[in-house]
C-alpha positions, -999 to +999 in steps of 0.1 A: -696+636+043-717+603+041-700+599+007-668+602+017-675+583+046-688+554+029-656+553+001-633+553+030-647+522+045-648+507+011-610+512+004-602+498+044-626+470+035-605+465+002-571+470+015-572+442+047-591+420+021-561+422-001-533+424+024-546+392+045-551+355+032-574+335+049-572+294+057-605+273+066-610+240+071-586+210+058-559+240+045-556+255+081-554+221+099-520+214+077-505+243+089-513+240+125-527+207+141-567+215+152-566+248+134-603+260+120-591+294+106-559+309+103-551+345+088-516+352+071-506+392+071-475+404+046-459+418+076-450+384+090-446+347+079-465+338+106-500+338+110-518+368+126-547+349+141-554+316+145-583+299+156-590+269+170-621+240+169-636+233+200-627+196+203-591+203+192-579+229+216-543+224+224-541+222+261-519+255+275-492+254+291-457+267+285-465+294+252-428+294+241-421+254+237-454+253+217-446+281+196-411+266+185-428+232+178-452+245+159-442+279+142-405+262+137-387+290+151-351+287+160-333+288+193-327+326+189-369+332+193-380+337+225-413+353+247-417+374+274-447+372+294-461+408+296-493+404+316-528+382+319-559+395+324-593+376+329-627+389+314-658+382+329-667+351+303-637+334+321-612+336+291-576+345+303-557+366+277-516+366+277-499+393+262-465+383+252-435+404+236-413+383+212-372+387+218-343+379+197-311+368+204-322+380+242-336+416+227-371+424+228-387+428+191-403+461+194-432+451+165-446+424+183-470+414+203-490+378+203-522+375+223-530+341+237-570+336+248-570+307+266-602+291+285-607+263+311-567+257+301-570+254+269-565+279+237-592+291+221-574+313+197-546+339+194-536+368+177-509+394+172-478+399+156-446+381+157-415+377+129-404+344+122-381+358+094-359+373+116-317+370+109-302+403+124-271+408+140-275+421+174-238+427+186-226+463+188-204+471+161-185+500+173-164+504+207-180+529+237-148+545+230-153+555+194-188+559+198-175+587+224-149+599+198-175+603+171-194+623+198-174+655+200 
């Protein structure tokens, strides 16, 4: 068991190793302004964590007009505010549900640690990539048809 145990967490180890890139220093401050580590997935184009230093914590405010500005997502991205909670080392955590084109995007979910109003880091998923048509391509009618 101990074997089998230990290869396990050896192929997990290697698999996240593999599937995430990792930015430090100068790299992750061209990507995002005050940046000290960001993490890329393959699920997303945009990062899954980001990190920022102490003297260069963006001040927080309004989540979605930052994330535009600084991800570069289009009009059609939006957030949903799902709930804060505050931990007892006085960091508030905002769970927020991405939507596109008005429809929430089922995948995602970004985490924003913020503390004394500014962000610390975040985390999560969220799809930058996106280009999907949203409208309903078939009537009620012959959806109704197709039925019986």
């Amino acid at each position: 068991m101990r074997k089998f145990t230990t290869l396990f967490m050896s192929s997990l180890f290697l698999v996240i190793a593999v599937s995430a890139r990792e930015l430090r220093g100068k790299e992750a401050q061209q990507q995002i302004g005050g940046a000290s580590k960001i993490i890329l997935g393959n699920r997303s184009d945009l990062p899954e964590a980001v990190e920022f230093r102490t003297d260069a914590q963006p001040e927080f405010g309004n989540f979605s007009t930052w994330a535009h500005q600084v991800f570069k997502l289009s009009a059609d991205h939006d957030f949903i505010l799902l709930n804060a909670d505050q931990d007892k080392l006085g960091y508030t955590h905002y769970r927020y549900r991405e939507t596109y084109k008005g429809l929430p995007v089922e995948a995602s979910m970004y985490i924003v640690h913020v503390r004394n109003g500014r962000i610390v880091s975040m985390n999560g998923e969220i799809f930058g990539n996106l280009n999907v048509n949203v409208n309903a391509v078939m009537t009620a009618e012959s959806a109704l048809g197709r039925s019986e």
